[in-house]
N, C-alpha and C positions, 0 to 999 in steps of 0.2 A: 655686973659686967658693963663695960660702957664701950661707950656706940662704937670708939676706935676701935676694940681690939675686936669688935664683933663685924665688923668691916672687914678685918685684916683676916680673921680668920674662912669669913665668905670669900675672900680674894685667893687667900690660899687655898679653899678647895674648891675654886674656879678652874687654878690655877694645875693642882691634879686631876680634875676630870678632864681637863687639857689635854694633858699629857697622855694619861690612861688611854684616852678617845685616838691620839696620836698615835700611840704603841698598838694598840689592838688592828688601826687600818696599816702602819709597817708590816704586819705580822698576816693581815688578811692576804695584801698584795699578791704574795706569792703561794697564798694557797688557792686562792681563787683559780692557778697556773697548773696547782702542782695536786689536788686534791684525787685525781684518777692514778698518780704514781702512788701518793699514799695509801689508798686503797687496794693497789696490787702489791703493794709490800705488805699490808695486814693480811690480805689474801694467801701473799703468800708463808706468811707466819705461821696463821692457822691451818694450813694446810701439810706442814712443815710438823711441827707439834701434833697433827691426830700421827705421822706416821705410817701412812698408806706405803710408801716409797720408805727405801733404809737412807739414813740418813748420806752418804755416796753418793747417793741419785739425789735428792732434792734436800739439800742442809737448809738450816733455818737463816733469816737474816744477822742473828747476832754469831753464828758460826761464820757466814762470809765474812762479814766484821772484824770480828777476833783475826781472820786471816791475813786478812787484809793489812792490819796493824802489826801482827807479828812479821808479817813478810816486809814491811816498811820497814820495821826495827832493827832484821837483819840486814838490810841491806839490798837481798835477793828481790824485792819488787823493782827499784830505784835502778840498778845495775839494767835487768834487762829493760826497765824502760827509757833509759838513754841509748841501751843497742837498737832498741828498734826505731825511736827517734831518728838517732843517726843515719838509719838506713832510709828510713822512708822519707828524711828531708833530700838525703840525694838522691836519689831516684824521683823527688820531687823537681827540684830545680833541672835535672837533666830533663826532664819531659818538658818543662818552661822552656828550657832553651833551645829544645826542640820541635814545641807545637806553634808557638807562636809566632817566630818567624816562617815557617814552613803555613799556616793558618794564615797569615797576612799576603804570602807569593799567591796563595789559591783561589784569596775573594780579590786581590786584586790583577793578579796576570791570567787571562783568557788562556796564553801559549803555555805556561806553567800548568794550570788547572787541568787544561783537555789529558796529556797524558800520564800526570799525576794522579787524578782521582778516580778512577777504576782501580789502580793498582791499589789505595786506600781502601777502598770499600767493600776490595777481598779481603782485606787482613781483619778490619773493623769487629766482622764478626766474632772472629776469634777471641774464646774468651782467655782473661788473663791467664788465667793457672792451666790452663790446656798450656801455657807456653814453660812450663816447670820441666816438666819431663826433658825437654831440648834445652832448654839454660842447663840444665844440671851435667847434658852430654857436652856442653859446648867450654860452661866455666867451673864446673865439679860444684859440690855440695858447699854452700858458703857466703859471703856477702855479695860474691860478684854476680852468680845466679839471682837471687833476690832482688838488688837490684835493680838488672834488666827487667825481671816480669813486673818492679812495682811501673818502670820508664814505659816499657809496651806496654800498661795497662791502663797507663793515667795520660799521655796525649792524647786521646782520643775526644773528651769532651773539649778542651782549649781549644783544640786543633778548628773543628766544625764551631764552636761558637766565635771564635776571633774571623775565621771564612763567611761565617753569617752574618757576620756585625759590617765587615767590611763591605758583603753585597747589598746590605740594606740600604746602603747609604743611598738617597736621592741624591742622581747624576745633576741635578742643578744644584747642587752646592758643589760639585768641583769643580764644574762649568765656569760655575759665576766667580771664583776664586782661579782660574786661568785667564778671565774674562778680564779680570781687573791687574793685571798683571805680575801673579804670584806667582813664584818657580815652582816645579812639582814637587821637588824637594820638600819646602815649605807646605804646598799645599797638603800634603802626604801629613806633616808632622801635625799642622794648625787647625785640619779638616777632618781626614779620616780619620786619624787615629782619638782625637776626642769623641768624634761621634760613636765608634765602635765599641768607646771605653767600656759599657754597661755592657758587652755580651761579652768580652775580655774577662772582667772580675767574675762575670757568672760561670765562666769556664776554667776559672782560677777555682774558682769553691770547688767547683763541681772535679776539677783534676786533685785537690789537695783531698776531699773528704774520698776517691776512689784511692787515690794512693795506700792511705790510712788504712782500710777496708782489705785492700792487698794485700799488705803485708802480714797479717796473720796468717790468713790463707798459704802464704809460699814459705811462712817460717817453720811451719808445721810439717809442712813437705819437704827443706832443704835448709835445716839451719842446727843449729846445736846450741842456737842463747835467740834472747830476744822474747817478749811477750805471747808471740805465738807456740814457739818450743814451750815456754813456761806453764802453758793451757795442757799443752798435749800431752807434756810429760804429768802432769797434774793427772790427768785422766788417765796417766797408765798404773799411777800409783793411786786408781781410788780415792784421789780426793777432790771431791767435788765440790766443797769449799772456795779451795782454790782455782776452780778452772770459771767458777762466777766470779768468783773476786776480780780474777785477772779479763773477765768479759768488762765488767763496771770500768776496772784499768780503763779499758781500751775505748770505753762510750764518753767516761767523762773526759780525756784527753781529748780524743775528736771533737768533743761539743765547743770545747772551752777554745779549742785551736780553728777549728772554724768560724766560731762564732765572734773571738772579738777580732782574732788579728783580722778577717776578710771585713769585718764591719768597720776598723778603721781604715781599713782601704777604703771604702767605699765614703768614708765620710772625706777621706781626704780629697777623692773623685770630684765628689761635689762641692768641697769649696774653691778644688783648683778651676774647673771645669764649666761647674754650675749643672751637672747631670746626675742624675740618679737611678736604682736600676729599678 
């Protein structure tokens, strides 16, 4: 064998223990993350498999599975997770464009605030789906009900974090920007509102992921389609399969929908802005 080819061959398997070294830390990355979820799904395998529970009560991960892809293949998962979507993005935006202007009069006007916030701070406690029973009298059984309790249920964090972002702000920076001859207007747009930006997006997560959260809860109680209906009627028919399957539905949507759209907000934040939360 001469020296070339015994070079080239040392280069080549340089060249896959490379690689191999490369693909094994790919593959660690996210177990390093993911290794106690792992561990509750073999948990719950084996746990699944002795049988304690009938299968109704506690199915195994490959029956969720199974479900999951059959209900994808008809159709019937896809179907109601666009109903529920639909609802819970408007009931999403109606709370936006109700807490955050209503959140900006409160940390910013004294004379708004004083008899505004009492009457907030009765209702606050109220939880969501205590408000089911009265949507249902007001707008019958249906989207319009639903709705309303995801809207009262998700201003609440915007509302207080955009009023907190605005009160935080140190009065020597609107000061110093009256000081220098800037209109309120302006200052309003170039001062507060960048400042506050970082309790704005935490109150955006924090209203998008309760909305989410909502809407199963009041589908259950006042709908006839939609991810939540899809759970309950699953559990009137004994199939417990499907009422995990459509749990997972409803965690990995949320994860995925929290997690990237609000994080390119937040990066957009900070390249407009130069702030972070």
């Amino acid at each position: 064998m001469s020296l070339t080819t015994l070079e080239r061959r040392q280069a080549d398997g340089s060249v896959k223990d490379s690689a191999l070294k490369l693909f094994l830390q790919f593959l660690a990355r996210p177990l390093r993350h993911l290794w106690l979820l792992v561990a509750l799904v073999v948990l719950w395998h084996v746990v699944a498999s002795l049988r304690i529970y009938p299968p109704f009560l506690l199915p195994s991960p490959e029956a969720v599975v199974i479900s999951l892809v059959e209900m994808t293949r008809s159709g019937y998962l896809l179907q109601n997770i666009g109903i529920s979507l639909g609802r819970q993005m408007t009931g999403f935006l109606l709370s936006v464009a109700f807490a955050l202007p209503v959140g900006v009069l409160l940390g910013y006007s004294k004379a708004f605030r004083e008899p505004v916030q009492p009457i907030l701070q009765l209702l606050y406690p109220i939880p969501g789906l205590a408000w089911v029973p009265l949507a249902i009298l007001w707008f019958g059984i249906g989207v319009e009900s639903i709705i309303f309790v995801i809207f009262f249920s998700s201003i609440w964090p915007l509302l207080f974090n955009t009023q907190a972002g605005i009160t935080s702000i140190n009065p020597v920076y609107r000061r110093a920007a009256l000081a220098l001859g800037t209109s309120q207007w302006r200052t309003f747009t170039r001062v507060i509102i960048p400042a506050a930006l970082p309790f704005v997006i935490a109150g955006l997560r924090l209203t998008y992921g309760t909305s989410w959260r909502v809407i199963v809860g009041a589908e259950i109680l006042s709908a006839r389609s939609g991810l939540g209906f899809m759970i309950d009627n699953a559990r009137g028919l004994m199939r417990g399969e499907e009422v995990i399957a459509g749990m997972i539905t409803i965690a990995i949507i949320g994860y995925v929908f929290e997690k990237f759209a609000f994080d390119l907000i937040e990066k957009a934040t900070i390249k407009k802005w130069g702030m972070s939360l």
